[in-house]
C-alpha positions as CSV (number, residue, x, y, z in Angstrom):
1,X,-2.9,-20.6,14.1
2,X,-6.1,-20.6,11.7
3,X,-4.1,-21.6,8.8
4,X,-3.3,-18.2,7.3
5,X,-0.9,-17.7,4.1
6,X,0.8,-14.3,4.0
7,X,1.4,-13.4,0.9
8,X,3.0,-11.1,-1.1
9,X,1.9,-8.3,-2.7
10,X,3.8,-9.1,-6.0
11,X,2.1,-13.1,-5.6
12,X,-1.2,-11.1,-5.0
13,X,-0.9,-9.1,-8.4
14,X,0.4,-12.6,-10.2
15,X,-2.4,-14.6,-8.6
16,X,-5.1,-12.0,-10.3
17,X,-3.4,-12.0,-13.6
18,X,-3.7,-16.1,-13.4
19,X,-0.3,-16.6,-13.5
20,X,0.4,-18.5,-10.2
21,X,-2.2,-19.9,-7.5
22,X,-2.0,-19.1,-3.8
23,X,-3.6,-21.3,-1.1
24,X,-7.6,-20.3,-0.3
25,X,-6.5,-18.9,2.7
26,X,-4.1,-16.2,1.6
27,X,-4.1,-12.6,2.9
28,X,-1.7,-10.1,2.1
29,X,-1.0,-6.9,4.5
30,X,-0.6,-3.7,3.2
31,X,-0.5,0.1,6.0
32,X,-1.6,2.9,4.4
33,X,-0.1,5.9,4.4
34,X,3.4,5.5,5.6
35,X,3.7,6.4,9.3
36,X,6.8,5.7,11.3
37,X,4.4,3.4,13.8
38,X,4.3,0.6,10.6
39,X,8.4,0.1,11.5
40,X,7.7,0.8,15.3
41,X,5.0,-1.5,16.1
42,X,4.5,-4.0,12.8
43,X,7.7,-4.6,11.9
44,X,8.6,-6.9,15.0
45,X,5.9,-8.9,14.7
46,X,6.2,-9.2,11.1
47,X,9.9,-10.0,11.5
48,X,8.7,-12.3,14.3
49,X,6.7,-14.8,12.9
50,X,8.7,-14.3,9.3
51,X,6.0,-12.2,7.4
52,X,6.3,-9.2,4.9
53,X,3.7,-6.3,4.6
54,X,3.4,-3.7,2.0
55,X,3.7,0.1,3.3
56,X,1.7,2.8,0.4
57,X,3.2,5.6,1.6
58,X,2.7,9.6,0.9
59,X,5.9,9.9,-1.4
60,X,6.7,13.7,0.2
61,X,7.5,12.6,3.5
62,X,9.6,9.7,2.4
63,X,12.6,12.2,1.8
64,X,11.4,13.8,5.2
65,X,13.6,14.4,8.1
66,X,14.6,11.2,9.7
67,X,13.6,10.7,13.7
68,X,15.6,8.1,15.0
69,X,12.9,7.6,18.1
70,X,9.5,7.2,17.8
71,X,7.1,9.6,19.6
72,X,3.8,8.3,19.9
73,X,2.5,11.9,20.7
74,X,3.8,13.1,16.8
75,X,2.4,12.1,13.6
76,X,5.9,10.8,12.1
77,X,6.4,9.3,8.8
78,X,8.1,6.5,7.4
79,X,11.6,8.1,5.4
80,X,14.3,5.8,3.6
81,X,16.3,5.2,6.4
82,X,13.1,3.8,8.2
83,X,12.3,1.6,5.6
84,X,16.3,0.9,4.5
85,X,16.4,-0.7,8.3
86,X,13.2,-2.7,7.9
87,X,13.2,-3.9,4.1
88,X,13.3,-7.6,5.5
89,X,9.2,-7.0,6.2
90,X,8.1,-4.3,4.5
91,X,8.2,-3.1,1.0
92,X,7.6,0.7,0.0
93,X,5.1,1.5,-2.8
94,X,3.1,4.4,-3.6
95,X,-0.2,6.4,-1.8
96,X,0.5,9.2,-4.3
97,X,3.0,12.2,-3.8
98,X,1.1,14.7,-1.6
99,X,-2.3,14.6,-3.1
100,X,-4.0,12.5,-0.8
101,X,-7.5,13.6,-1.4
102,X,-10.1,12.3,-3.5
103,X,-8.5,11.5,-6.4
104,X,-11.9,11.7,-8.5
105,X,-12.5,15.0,-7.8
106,X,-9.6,16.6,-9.6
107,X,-8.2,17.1,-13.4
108,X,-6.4,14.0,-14.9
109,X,-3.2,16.3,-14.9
110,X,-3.5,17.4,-11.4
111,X,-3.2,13.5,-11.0
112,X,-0.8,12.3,-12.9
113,X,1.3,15.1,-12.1
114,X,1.5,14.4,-8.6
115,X,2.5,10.6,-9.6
116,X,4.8,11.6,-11.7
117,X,6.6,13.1,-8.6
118,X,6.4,9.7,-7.2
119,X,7.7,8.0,-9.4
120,X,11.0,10.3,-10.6
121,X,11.7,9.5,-6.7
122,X,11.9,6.2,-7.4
123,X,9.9,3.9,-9.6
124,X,7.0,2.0,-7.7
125,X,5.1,-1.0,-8.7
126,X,1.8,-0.7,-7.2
127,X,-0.5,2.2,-6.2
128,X,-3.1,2.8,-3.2
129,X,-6.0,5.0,-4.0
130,X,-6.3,7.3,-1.0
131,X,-9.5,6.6,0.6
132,X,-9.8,4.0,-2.2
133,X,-11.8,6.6,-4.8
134,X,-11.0,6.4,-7.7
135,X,-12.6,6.8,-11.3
136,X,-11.6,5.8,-15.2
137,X,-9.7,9.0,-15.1
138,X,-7.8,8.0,-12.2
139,X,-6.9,4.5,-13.3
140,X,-5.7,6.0,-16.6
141,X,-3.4,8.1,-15.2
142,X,-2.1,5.7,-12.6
143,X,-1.3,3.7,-15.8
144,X,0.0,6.7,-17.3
145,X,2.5,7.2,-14.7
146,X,4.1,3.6,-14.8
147,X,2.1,1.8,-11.9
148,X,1.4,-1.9,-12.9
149,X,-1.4,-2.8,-10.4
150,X,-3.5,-0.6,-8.0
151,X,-5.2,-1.6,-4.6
152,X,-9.0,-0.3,-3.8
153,X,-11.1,-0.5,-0.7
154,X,-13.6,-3.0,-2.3
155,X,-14.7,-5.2,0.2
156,X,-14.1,-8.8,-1.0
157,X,-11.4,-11.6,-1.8
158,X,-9.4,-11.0,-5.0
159,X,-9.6,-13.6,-7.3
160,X,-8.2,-14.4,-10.8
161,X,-9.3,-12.4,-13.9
162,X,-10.1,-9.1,-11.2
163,X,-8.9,-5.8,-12.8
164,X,-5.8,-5.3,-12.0
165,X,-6.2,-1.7,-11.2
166,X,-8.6,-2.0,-9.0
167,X,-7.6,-4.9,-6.6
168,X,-10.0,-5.5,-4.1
169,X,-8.9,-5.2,-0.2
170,X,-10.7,-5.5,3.4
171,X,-10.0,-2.6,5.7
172,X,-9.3,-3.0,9.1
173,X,-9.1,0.1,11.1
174,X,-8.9,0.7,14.9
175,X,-10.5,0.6,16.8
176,X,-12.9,-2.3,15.2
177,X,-14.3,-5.7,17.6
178,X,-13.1,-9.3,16.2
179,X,-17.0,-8.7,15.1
180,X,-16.1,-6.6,12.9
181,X,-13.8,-9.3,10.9
């Protein structure tokens, strides 16, 4: 109703290396973390009003034991037959394996080790630092292990020429007041 574009992540990451233009209003949505209430609650809406959203999920659980219903009294994850039944609206990339700690507080190998897991599950395009720390360490072994873009928690619109691994993104977390925005 305000003139919103959803975007892609992919148009997000070309937008930033100057290769295509979006329109000035252009937001992309990306979940954190993978849990099963992404395909509960977001994906009918998404699939609603013809939108996509990025899910960074924590790669171990992806392979996890899959729960038909969802149990609001659980923390469930999103696994591949979540995601196989909702790929129309959401697209799975990575929030590491199972280190999701503060990445700048451990050894380059501890990191790209734990990628590395990631990616022999599947190869993934774009990274999530968890709690959006990150240092030149980190970056260089999110290169390392075949990532082409990463995500941050920097607080402000991306725009052409930003580093690509360290795309900036507003969080919005619950609860917050329209305030807040």
């Amino acid at each position: 109703d305000n003139g919103y574009n959803v975007a892609t992540l992919d148009e997000v990451v070309a937008y930033v290396r100057g290769e295509i233009l979006l329109p000035k209003k252009s937001i992309v949505l990306c979940f954190d973390d993978g849990y099963k209430s992404n395909t509960y609650y977001a994906a009918p809406i998404l699939r609603e009003f013809g939108y996509k959203a990025t899910v960074f999920s924590i790669m171990s659980y992806f392979d996890g034991r899959y729960e038909s219903k969802y149990d609001m009294t659980k923390l469930q994850h999103v696994t591949r037959t979540d995601l196989a039944e909702n790929s129309d609206v959401l697209d799975q990339q990575c929030h590491t394996w199972a280190n999701h700690n503060h990445l700048s507080q451990q050894s380059y190998n501890e990191i790209y080790n734990d990628l590395m897991l990631s990616q022999r599950c599947e190869k993934y395009k774009y990274f999530a630092y968890p709690y959006g720390d990150y240092d030149s360490d980190v970056i260089k072994a999110v290169k390392a292990a075949g990532f082409l873009a990463a995500v941050s928690t920097e607080e402000r619109d991306a725009i052409p020429g930003d580093r690509i691994y360290e795309i900036p993104r507003y969080t919005v977390t619950s609860p917050m007041k329209d305030s807040d925005y």
